[in-house]
SEKEVEX-427881 format. One record per residue (C-alpha): x, y, z. Coordinates in steps of 0.2 Angstrom, whole numbers, plus 2048, in hexadecimal, padded with zeros to 3 digits. Example, Ala and Ser with C-alpha at 12.3 -4.5 7.8 and 13.67 -1.06 7.14 Angstrom:
# residues 2
83E7EA827 8447FB824 
This chain:
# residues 329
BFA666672 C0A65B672 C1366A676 C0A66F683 C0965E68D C1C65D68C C2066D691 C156686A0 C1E6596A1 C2F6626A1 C2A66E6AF C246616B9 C336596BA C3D6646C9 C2C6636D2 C2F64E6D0 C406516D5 C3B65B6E4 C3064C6EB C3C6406EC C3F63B6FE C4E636708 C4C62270A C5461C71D C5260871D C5560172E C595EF72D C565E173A C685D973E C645D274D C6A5DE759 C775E674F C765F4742 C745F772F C6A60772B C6A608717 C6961D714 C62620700 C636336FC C5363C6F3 C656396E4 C656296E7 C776296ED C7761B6FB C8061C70E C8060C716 C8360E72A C8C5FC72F C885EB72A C825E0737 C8B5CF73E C945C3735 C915B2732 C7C5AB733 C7D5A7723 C805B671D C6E5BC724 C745CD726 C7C5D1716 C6C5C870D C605D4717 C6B5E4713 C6B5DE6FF C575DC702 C545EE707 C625F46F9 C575EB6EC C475F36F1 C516046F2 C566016E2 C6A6016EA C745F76DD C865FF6E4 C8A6056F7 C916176F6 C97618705 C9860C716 C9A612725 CA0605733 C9B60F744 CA660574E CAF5F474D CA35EA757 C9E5D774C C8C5DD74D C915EE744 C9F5EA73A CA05D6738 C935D4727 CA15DF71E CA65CD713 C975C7711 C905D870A C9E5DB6FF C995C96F6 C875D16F2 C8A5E36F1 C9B5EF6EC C9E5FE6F7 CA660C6F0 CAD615702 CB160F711 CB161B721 CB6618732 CBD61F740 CCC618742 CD5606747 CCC5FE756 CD0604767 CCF5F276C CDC5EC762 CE95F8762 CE3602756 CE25F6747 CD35F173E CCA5E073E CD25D4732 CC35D2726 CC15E5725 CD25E8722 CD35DE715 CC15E570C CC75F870F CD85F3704 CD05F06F4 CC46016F3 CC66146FA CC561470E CC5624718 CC562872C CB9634732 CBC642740 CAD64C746 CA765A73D CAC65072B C9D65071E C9A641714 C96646701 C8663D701 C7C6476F0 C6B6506F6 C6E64D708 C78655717 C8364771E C8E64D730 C9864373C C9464B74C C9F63C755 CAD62F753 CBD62875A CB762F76A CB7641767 CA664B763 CA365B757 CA866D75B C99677759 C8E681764 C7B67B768 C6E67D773 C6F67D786 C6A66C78B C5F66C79C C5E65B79D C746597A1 C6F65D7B5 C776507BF C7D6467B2 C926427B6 C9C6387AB C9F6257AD CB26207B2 CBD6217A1 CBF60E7A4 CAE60A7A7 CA95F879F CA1600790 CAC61178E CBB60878D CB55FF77E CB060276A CA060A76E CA7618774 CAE61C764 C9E61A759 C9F62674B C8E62D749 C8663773E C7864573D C6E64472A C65652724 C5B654718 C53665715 C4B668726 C4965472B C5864E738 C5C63C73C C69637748 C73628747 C81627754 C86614756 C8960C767 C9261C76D C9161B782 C8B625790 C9B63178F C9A63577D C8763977E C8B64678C C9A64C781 C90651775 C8065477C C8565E78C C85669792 C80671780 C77665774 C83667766 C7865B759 C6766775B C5565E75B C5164F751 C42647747 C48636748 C5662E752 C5D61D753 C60618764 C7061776A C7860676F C685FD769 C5D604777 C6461577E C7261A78A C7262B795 C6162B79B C5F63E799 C6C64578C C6364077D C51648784 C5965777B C5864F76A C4764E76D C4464475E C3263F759 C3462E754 C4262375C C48613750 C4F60575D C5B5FC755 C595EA75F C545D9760 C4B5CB769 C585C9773 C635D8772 C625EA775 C535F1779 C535ED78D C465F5799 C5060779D C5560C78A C41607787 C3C613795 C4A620791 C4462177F C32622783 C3363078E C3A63A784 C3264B783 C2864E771 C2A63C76D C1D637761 C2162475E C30616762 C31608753 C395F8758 C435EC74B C405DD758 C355DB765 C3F5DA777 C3D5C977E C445D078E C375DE78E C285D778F C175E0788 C1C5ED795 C2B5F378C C275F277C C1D5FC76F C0E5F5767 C105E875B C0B5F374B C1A5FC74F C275ED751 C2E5E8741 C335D4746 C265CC754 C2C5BD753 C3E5BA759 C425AE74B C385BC740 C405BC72D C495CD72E C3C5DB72A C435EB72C C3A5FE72C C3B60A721 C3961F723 C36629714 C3A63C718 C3964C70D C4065B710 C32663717 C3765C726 C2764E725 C2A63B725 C2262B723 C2761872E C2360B724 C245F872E C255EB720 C215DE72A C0B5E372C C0E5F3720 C095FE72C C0F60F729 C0D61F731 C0F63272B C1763F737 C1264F731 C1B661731 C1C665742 
């Protein structure tokens, strides 16, 4: 009889492995980003780290979600852009958790090329790397693609993209091209047939660079908006993602047209919000059981998604607990 249960026991054990899910923790930093990816491995990806400074509000919030991740070591950090919001909580994380990798994509464009001070100084002391499109980052159990950064996007075909019409590129020294977000360095996730996109504050341009006139990024289950509320109005319809993650707070990101832009979106399911948008009003935001802070001096509570390879996810909001399963489409 012994033998027999732990001969079950033994063959239940790829089963078990199997089941384990693809964590993707998105953490309130005011208006910034911190995204903590944990594979089904339990390898770790953290996408920037939020502002500096506060305290160090943000880098205690990131260390909250790694401890309830079970994150005792940063694998790899990637710093989309070098924006404070993004790429400022670098020192103050560093004091709570150690990062293994650091990836970019490149010195700033808006400081001739060299890196923040503080950054420079962290990426000396451990391995650091510069991304190009089209690089995989070796995250176990998990498909990890940088689609763009430093301003150029991934070579690949896609899918005609209807939606491109009447779309014409801002001037290259538009207020906003000219800048750091325009040289976000996103990335597609994939794990088994599940998608998430995370493409940092990249810019009007960017998005129609690599979303027209052929989507070169395919459809998506979940997306983080862009630039903490959305840019091209149309462009990122393509991605038709089922549920929209919107990276903002009470008083930044998350204005009126990224609202509408993301919840037009064709086969949307569901937009979560991090912060309630003052600015917004109850007309341009979602219901409260889908906002992870209320409040705007809220204590940080961030969402969680839980995928499997199936292609199936759950949103979890930690503030009410309110959670909700996306089937297999």
């Amino acid at each position: 009889m012994r033998r027999l249960a732990f001969l079950a026991a033994l063959f239940a054990l790829p089963s078990a492995f199997a089941a384990k899910t693809l964590d993707i923790y998105f953490i309130d930093v005011e208006g910034g980003q911190s995204t903590l990816v944990v594979s089904p491995s339990g390898q770790s990806l953290l996408i920037d780290a939020g502002y500096t400074g506060f305290g160090g509000r943000d880098a205690d919030r990131i260390a909250k979600a790694a401890k309830a991740a079970g994150v005792k070591r940063i694998d790899y950090l990637l710093i989309t852009h070098f924006h404070s919001d993004h790429v400022g909580g670098v020192p103050n994380l560093l004091q709570r958790l150690p990062v293994s990798v650091f990836l970019d994509h490149g010195g700033s464009i808006e400081d001739g090329g060299k890196y923040p001070d503080a950054y420079a100084a962290a990426i000396a002391k451990a391995e650091h790397r510069v991304v190009v499109p089209g690089d995989s980052i070796a995250v176990k159990s998990i498909e990890v693609t940088v689609v763009t950064a430093a301003g150029k996007t991934i070579e690949r075909k896609g899918e005609a993209n209807p939606n491109c019409a009447g779309l014409v590129p801002r001037p290259a020294d538009d207020s906003l091209e000219a800048t750091e977000n325009s040289q976000s360095a996103g990335v597609l996730i994939q794990f088994g047939k599940f998608r998430f996109g995370d493409f940092g504050d990249i810019t009007w341009n960017k998005e129609l660079a690599l979303l027209c006139p052929e989507n070169r990024v395919g459809k998506l289950d979940l997306f983080l908006s862009t630039h903490h509320g959305g840019e091209s109005p149309k462009a990122i319809w393509a991605l038709a993602p089922r549920v929209a993650i919107m990276n903002n707070g009470p008083r930044k990101g998350g204005d009126a047209a990224g609202w509408r832009t993301l919840t037009s979106s064709p086969g949307l399911e569901d937009l979560w919000q991090l912060h309630f948008a003052i600015a917004g009003g109850k007309e341009t935001n979602v219901a409260d059981s889908l906002i992870a802070n209320v409040e705007e001096n809220d204590s940080g509570q961030y969402i969680k998604v839980s995928a499997s390879a199936d292609g199936s996810f759950t949103v979890l909001n930690t503030r009410n607990k309110h959670t909700k399963t996306y089937v297999v489409r």
